[in-house]
C-alpha positions, 0 to 999 in steps of 0.5 A: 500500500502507498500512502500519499501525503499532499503538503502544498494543499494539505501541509502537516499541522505544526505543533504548538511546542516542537521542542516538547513533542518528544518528551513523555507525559507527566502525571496531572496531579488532581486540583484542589477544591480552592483552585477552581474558576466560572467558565468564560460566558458572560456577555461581558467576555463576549465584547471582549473577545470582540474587540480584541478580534476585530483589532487583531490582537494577541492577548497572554490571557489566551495564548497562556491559558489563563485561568482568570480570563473569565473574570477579566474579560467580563470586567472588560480587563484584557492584556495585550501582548505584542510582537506576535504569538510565537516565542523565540524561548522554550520555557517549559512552564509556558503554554505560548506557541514557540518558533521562529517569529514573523515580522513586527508590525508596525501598526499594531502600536495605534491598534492597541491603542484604540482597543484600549480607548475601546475597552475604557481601560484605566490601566492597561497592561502590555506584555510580549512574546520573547524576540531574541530575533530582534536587535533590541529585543522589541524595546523600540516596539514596546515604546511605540506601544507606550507613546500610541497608548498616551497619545489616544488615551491620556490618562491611561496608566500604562503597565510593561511586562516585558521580556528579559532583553538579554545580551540585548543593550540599550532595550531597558533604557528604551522602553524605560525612557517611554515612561511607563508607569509600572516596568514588570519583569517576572522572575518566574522561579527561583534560580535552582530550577532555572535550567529545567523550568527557564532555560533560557534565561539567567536568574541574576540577568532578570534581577539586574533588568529590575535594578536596572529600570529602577534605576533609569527612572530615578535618572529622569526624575520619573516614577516607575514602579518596578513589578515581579511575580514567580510561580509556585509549585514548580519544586521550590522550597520555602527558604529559596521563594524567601531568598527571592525575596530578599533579591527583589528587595535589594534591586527595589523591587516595588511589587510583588506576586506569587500564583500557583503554576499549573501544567498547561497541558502533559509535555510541560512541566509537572505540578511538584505540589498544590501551595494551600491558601495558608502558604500563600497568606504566609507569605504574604505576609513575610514580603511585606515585613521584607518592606513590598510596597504591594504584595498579591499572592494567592492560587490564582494570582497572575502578574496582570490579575487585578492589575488596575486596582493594585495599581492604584493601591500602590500608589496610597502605599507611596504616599503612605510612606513619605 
């Protein structure tokens, strides 16, 4: 028998993560009765998704399976992520599609900034994939993105969650320059289990990015929040999130958050344990004794989660403290 495959008309489906194809599955664990969200059918969801399809946008709410769309897209809260929706990085955590990205587009500055003025959003937030593809790492794309944002809705707070820029010079002094009102970068785990969970990247690299644009900002005499959230349940333990803690801390770092990881699908990495609420309380608690001005940690907390309302407790915490 010959089988004849047809790959000009039919060409064979790519997967999502090539380089994940080939490893076994990994055992779900069960979730906990306090992990457990509504499904996304509000009419709310629904405008959301609209206006986010008819400027053609990407969202991290989707491309990484956040748990919270829901909620967010009822409340018409939905975070915008730019360059395109493949990742140049491998992460085994993430659930972004991974490969060679296409060209930047150079309108999509002006489409974010109408689906934000679409949507009324008071804080908007805007993250990307990774582009080692690129000179700067996408640095110019990310201000262009903060300038279009200020010039069709002013008044809007701007959150920047961006990628580590590594071996990429100039890139926090760019989008630092644009003046955002938050810069977040996620440290995602603790630096043990970097080379199997964010091979990527380099632990020290993403704590100097947030020293870094701490410290552009007070070069320009502006106010820039600095932001960064690691999961939990990957296998750390108690006493590394604590250190990662105190590295945050010593690099100024503003804000603070810690969710629970969960596994995207069974090629990613496994859930070494479900953190309980308790946990997460406690360590709450302790990041505002190590003197966070802002801390969210929960289950179900995302870095973009409640971002507008944490923006503007963060800033009564500042004034608090002068």
């Amino acid at each position: 028998m010959v089988v004849v495959l047809d790959t000009v008309n039919d060409p064979p489906k790519r997967p999502r993560h090539p380089e994940k194809a080939h490893r076994p599955d990994t055992p779900a664990l069960k979730k906990p009765d306090w992990i457990r969200v509504r499904a996304p059918v509000s009419s709310g969801y629904a405008a959301t998704r609209d206006i986010v399809r008819a400027h053609r946008l990407h969202t991290v709410c989707e491309e990484a399976g956040c748990p919270n769309i829901g909620e967010c897209w009822e409340k018409k809260h939905a975070t915008f992520m730019i360059m395109g929706d493949t990742c140049t990085r491998a992460c085994a955590f993430c659930n972004v599609r991974t490969g060679l990205p296409g060209a930047l587009d150079p309108n999509e500055p002006a489409r974010v900034a109408e689906a934000t003025a679409m949507l009324g959003l008071a804080h908007v937030v805007v993250t990307s994939v990774d582009r080692d593809d690129l000179a700067d790492g996408g640095a110019a794309h990310f201000a262009a993105v903060i300038r279009a944002i200020r010039a069709r809705r002013p008044a809007t707070t701007i959150e920047v969650l961006t990628p580590d820029f590594l071996r990429k010079e100039g890139a926090a002094e760019t989008v630092v320059a644009a003046r955002p009102d938050v810069f977040n970068h996620n440290l995602e785990t603790v630096p043990s289990l970097y080379l199997t969970v964010r091979p990527g990247a380099r632990y020290f690299a993403s704590i100097r990015l947030l020293q870094k644009a701490k410290e552009l900002a007070k070069g320009l005499d502006c106010q820039v929040f600095t932001k960064s959230g690691i999961m939990v349940g990957l296998g750390e333990t108690r006493n590394e999130v604590l250190q990662v803690m105190d590295d945050l801390r010593a690099a100024e770092v503003d804000f603070l958050t810690i969710g629970q990881y969960l596994q995207p699908s069974p090629k990613h990495h496994a859930v070494a344990r479900f953190v309980t609420p308790d946990e997460f309380a406690a360590y709450e608690t302790i990041a505002y004794a190590k003197g966070f001005l802002m801390v969210s940690a929960s289950p179900l907390t995302r870095s973009s989660h409640h971002a507008g309302e944490d923006f503007a407790r963060l800033r009564a915490a500042r004034a608090a403290r002068r």
